[in-house]
C-alpha positions as CSV (number, residue, x, y, z in Angstrom):
1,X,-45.9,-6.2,-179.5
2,X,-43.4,-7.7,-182.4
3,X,-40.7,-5.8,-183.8
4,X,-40.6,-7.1,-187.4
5,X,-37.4,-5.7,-188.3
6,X,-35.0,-7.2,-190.2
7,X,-32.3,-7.1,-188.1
8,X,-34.2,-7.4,-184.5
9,X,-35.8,-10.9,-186.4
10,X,-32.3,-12.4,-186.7
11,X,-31.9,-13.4,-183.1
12,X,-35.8,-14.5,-182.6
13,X,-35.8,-17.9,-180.9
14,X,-36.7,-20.3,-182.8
15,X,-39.7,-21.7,-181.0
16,X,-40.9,-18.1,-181.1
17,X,-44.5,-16.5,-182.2
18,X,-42.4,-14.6,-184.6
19,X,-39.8,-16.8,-186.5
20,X,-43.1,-19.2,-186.7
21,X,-44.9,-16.8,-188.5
22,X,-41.6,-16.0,-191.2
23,X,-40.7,-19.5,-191.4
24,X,-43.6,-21.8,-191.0
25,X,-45.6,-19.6,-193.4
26,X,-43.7,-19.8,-196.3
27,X,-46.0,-22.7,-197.6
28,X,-49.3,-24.1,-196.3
29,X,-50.9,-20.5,-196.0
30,X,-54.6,-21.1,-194.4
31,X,-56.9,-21.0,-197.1
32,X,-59.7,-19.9,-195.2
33,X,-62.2,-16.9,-194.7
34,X,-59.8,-15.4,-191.5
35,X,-56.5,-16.5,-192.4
36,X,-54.3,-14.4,-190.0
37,X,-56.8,-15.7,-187.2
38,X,-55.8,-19.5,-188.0
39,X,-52.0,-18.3,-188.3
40,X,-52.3,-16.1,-184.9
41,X,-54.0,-18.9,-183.0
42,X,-51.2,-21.6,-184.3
43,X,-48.2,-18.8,-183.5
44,X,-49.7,-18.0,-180.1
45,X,-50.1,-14.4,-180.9
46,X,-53.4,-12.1,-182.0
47,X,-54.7,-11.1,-185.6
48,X,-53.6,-7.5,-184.9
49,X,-50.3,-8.9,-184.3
50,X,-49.9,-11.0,-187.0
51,X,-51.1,-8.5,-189.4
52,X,-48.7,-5.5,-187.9
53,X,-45.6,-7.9,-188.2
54,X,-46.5,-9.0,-191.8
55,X,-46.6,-5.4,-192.8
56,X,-44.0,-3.9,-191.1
57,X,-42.2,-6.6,-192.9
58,X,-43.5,-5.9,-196.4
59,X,-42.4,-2.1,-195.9
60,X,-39.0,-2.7,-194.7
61,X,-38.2,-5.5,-197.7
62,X,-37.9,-8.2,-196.0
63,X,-41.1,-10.1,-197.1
64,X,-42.1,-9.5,-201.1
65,X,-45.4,-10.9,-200.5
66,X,-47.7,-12.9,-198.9
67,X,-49.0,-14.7,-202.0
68,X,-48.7,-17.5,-204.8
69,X,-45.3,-18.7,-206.5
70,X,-46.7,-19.9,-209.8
71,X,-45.2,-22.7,-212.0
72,X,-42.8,-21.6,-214.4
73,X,-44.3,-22.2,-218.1
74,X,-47.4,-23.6,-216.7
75,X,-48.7,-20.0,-218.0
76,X,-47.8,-17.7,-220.4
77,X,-43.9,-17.7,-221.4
78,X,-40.6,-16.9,-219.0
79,X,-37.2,-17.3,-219.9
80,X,-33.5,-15.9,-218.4
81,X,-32.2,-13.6,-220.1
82,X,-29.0,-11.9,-220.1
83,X,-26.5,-9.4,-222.0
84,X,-23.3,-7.9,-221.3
85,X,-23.5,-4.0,-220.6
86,X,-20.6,-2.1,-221.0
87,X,-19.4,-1.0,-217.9
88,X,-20.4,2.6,-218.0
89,X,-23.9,2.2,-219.5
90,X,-25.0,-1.0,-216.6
91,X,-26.7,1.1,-214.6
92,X,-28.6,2.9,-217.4
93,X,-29.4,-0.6,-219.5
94,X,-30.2,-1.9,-216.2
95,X,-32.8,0.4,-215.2
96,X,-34.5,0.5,-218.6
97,X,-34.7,-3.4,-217.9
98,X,-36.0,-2.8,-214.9
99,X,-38.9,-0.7,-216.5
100,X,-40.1,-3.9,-217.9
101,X,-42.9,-4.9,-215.8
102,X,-42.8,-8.5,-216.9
103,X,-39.3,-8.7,-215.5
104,X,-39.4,-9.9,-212.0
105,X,-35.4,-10.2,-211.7
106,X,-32.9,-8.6,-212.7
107,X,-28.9,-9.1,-211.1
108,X,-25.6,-7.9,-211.8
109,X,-23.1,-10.7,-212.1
110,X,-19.4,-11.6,-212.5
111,X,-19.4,-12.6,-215.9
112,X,-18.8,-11.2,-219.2
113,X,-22.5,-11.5,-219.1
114,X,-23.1,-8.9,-216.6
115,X,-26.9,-8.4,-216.1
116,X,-29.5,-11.5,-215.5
117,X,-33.2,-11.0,-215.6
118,X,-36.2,-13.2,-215.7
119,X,-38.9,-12.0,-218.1
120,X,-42.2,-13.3,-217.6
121,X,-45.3,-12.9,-220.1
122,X,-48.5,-13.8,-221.3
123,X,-47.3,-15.4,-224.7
124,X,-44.5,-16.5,-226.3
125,X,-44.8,-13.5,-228.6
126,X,-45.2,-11.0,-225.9
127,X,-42.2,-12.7,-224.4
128,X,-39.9,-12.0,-227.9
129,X,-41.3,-8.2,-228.4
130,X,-39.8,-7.7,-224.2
131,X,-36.5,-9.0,-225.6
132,X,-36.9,-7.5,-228.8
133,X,-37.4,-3.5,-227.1
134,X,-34.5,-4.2,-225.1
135,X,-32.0,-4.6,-227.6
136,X,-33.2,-1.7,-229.6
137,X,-33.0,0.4,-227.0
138,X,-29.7,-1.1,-225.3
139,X,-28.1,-1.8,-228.6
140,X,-27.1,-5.1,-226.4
141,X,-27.1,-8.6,-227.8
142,X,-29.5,-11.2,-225.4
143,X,-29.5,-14.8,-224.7
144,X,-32.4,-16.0,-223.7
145,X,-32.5,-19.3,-222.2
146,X,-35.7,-20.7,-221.6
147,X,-36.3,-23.4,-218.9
148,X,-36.5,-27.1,-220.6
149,X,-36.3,-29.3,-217.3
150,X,-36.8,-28.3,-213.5
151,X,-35.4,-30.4,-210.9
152,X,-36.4,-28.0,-208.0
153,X,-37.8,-24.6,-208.4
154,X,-39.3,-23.8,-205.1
155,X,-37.0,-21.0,-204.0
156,X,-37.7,-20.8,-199.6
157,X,-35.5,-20.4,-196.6
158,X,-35.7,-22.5,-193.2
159,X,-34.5,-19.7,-190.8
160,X,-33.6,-22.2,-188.2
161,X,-30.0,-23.3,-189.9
162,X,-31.0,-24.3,-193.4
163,X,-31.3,-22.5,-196.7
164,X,-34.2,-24.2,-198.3
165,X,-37.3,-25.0,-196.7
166,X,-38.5,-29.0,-196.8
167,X,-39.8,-30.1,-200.1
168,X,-39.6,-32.9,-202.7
169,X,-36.3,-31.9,-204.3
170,X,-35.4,-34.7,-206.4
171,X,-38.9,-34.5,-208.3
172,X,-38.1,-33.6,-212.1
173,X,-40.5,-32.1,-214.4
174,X,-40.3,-31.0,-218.3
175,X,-41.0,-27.7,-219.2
176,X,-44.4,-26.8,-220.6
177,X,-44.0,-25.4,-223.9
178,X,-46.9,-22.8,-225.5
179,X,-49.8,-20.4,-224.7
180,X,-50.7,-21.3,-221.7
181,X,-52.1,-18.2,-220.5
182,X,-54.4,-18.1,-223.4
183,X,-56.5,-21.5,-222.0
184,X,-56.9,-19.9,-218.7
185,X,-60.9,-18.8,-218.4
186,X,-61.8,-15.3,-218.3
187,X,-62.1,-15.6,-214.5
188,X,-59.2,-17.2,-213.5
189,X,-57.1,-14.6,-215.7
190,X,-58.8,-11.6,-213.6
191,X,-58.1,-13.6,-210.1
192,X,-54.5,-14.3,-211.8
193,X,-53.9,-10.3,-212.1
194,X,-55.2,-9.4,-208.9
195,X,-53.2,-11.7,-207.1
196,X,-49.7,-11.5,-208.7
197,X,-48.6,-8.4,-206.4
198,X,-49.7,-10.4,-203.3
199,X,-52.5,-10.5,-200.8
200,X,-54.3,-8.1,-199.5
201,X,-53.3,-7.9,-195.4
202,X,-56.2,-7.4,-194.5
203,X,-58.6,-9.8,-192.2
204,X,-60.5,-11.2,-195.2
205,X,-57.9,-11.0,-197.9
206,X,-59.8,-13.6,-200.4
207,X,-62.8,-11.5,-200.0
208,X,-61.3,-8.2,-200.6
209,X,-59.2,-10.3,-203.9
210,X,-62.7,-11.3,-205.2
211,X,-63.7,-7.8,-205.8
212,X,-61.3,-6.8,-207.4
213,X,-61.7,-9.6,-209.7
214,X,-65.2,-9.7,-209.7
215,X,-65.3,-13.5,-207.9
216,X,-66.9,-14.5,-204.5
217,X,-64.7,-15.0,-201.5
218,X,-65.7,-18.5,-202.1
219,X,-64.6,-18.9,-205.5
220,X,-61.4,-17.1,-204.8
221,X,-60.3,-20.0,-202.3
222,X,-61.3,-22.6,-204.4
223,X,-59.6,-21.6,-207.2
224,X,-56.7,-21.4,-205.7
225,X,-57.0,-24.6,-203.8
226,X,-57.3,-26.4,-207.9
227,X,-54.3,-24.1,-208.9
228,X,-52.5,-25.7,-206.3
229,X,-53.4,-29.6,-206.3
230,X,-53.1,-28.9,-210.1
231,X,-49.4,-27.6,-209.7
232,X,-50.3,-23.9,-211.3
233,X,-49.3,-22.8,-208.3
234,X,-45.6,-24.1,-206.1
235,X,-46.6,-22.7,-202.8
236,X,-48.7,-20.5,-201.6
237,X,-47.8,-18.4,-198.4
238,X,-45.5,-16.1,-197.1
239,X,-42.3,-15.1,-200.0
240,X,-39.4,-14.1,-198.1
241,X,-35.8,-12.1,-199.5
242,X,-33.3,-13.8,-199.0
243,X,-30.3,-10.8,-198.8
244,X,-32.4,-9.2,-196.1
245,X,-32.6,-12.2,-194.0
246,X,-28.9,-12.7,-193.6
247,X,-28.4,-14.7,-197.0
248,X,-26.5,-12.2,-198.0
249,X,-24.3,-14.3,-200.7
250,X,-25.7,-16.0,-203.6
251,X,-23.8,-17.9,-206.7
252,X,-25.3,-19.2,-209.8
253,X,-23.7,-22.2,-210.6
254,X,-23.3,-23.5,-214.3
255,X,-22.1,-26.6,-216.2
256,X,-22.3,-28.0,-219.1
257,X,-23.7,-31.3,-218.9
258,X,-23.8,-33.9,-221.9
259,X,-27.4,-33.5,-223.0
260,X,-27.9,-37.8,-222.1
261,X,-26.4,-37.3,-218.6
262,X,-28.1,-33.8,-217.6
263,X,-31.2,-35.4,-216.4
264,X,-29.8,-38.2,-214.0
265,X,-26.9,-35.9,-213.0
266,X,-29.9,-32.7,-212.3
267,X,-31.8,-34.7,-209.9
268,X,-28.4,-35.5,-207.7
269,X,-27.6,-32.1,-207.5
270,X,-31.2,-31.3,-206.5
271,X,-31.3,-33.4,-203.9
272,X,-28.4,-31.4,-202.0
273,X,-30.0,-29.6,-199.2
274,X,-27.9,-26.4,-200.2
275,X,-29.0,-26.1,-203.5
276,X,-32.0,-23.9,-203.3
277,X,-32.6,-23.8,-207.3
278,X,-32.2,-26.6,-210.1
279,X,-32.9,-26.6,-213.6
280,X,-31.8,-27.7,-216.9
281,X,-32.0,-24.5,-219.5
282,X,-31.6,-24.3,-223.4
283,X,-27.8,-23.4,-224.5
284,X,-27.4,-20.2,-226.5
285,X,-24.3,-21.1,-228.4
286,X,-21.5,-20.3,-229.2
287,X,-21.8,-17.4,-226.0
288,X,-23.5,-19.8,-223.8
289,X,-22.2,-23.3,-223.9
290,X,-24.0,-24.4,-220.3
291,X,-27.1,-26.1,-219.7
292,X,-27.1,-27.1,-216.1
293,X,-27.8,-24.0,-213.1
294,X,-28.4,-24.5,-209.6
295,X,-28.5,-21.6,-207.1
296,X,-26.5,-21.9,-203.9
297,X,-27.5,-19.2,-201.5
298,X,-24.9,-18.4,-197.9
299,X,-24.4,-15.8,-195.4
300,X,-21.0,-15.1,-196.5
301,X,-19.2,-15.3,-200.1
302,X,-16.9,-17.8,-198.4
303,X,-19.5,-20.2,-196.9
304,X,-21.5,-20.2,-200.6
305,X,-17.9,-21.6,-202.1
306,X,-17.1,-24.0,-199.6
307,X,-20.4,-25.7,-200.0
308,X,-20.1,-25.7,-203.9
309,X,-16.7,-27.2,-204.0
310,X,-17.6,-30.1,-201.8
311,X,-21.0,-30.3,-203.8
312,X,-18.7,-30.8,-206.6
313,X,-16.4,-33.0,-205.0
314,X,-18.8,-35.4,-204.1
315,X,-20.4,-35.1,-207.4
316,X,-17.6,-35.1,-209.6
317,X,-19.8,-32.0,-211.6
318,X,-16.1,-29.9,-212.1
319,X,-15.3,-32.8,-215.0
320,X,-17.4,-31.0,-217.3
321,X,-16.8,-27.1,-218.4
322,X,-18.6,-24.7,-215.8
323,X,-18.6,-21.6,-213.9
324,X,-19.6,-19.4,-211.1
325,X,-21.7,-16.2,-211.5
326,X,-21.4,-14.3,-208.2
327,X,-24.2,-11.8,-207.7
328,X,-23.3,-8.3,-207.3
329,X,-26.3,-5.8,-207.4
330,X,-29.8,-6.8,-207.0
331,X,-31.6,-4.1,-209.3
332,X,-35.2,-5.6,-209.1
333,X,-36.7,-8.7,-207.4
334,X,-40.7,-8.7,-207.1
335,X,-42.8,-11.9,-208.1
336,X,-43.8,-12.7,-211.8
337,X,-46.4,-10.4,-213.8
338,X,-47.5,-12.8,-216.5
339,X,-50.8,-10.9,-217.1
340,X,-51.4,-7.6,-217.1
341,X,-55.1,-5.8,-216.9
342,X,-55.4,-6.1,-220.5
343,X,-54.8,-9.7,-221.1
344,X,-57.8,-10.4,-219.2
């Protein structure tokens, strides 16, 4: 029997059943029929098991999802956003936010820009109108600062002593830039929807995702075997949160970068194993002079500084303006919604 609580996971042995499931998992997921059979038989545990774990974790918050991480602007529009709430009205502005259901994010932190949230749409357009509704309604100001470079976007947590999980951090990619969700076929749009709130934990979770969109078991597996090779989707597997797992500290970390050095000086900070986010973003002057962010996640407020400032030390990154958002409040954090039923 596993006990797949949060805090009773924190001391699992590494070489254990359990911390294989939550760490190996996080990529690589089994694309096959049984799934949790292939994951059980590699963990040295049973289906039931595997299944009971993965849902007690789901329930108690400490899994989102077992599921894809897609591409950012490989479909539809996303941006960050932000705006500074008075202090009296955050909570309220932040829960109409929250009411969004294309934002998947949305932080409090120390900044004059007090609330951070990712929206994610089907279009361009729909992307604006989101933005739009929330100012009329907050009467708050947004930047919005779309993603123009990604230098590692692949957000995952190895358990055993590291914060990100192996991957190719230094590769750098440009932003894809238009309707991208409009090119998708009719098809892959339904199996899109379906699967944005996660997988189905059941035994045969591609089978039970093909009818709901209206695919064969088959067809679901192979599409997203092609969304994968193709780069729609980042991973595919088990999505973890970090605050529940002991990360409990996170900084988003900001400089402004000439625009002919950002590039060269993205991809060295990228390649630091404690950066677990990268990216160059658009400016939004004159309230938003920076255009480098990186995401440095710890178990203490103390241990996330320390590793920024010799980051910085070794990278010489403090020669150019920047600052450090701190996060405060996590308000909402659930994977993208680009489509919803009736974009498909």
């Amino acid at each position: 029997m596993i006990d797949a609580g949060a805090a009773d996971f924190a001391g699992a042995p590494a070489g254990s059943g359990t911390f294989r499931l939550l760490n190996d998992y996080q990529r690589g997921f089994p694309l096959v029929s049984e799934p949790f059979v292939a994951m059980a038989a590699a963990c040295g545990l049973d289906e039931a098991a595997v299944l009971s774990a993965l849902q007690a974790w789901v329930a108690s918050g400490v899994v989102s999802r077992v599921g894809a991480v897609f591409a950012p602007r490989r479909v539809g529009a996303s941006a960050l956003a932000a705006l500074s709430a008075p202090a009296g009205r955050l909570e309220e502005i932040a829960a109409r936010i929250s009411a969004v259901a294309e934002v998947n994010h949305n932080y409090q932190r120390e900044h004059a820009f007090n609330l951070w949230f990712v929206v994610t749409a089907a279009s361009a357009q729909r992307l604006r109108q989101i933005v739009a509704g929330i100012e009329q309604d907050t009467g708050c100001a947004v930047i919005v600062l779309p993603l123009e470079e990604e230098f590692h976007i692949d957000l995952g947590f190895d358990l055993a002593g590291g914060a990100r999980t192996l991957t190719c951090a230094a590769e750098t990619r440009p932003a894809l830039v238009g309707e991208a969700a409009c090119a998708l076929p009719a098809l892959e749009r339904r199996l899109m929807v379906a699967l944005q709130a996660g997988l189905p934990l059941l035994s045969r979770p591609f089978e039970a995702l093909g009818r709901m969109a209206g695919l064969s078991e088959a067809m679901v597996i192979e599409l997203i075997e092609r969304w994968l090779d193709e780069g729609l989707v980042k991973r595919f597997g088990v999505i973890v949160r970090h605050h529940e797992l002991g990360f409990r500290a996170n900084a988003m970390c900001v400089w402004d970068v000439p625009d002919d050095e950002v590039t060269r000086i993205g991809r060295l900070l990228a390649a630091e194993p404690a950066v677990t986010l990268c990216y160059r973003r658009r400016r939004a002057q004159p309230d938003w002079p920076y255009n480098l962010f990186c995401m440095i996640h710890g178990r203490s407020r103390e241990a996330v500084c320390a590793t920024r400032d010799d980051i910085v030390r070794r990278l010489g990154l403090d020669d150019w303006p920047h600052a450090v958002l701190f996060s405060c409040r996590r308000f909402k954090q659930q994977g993208a919604c680009y489509l919803t039923d009736a974009d498909t």
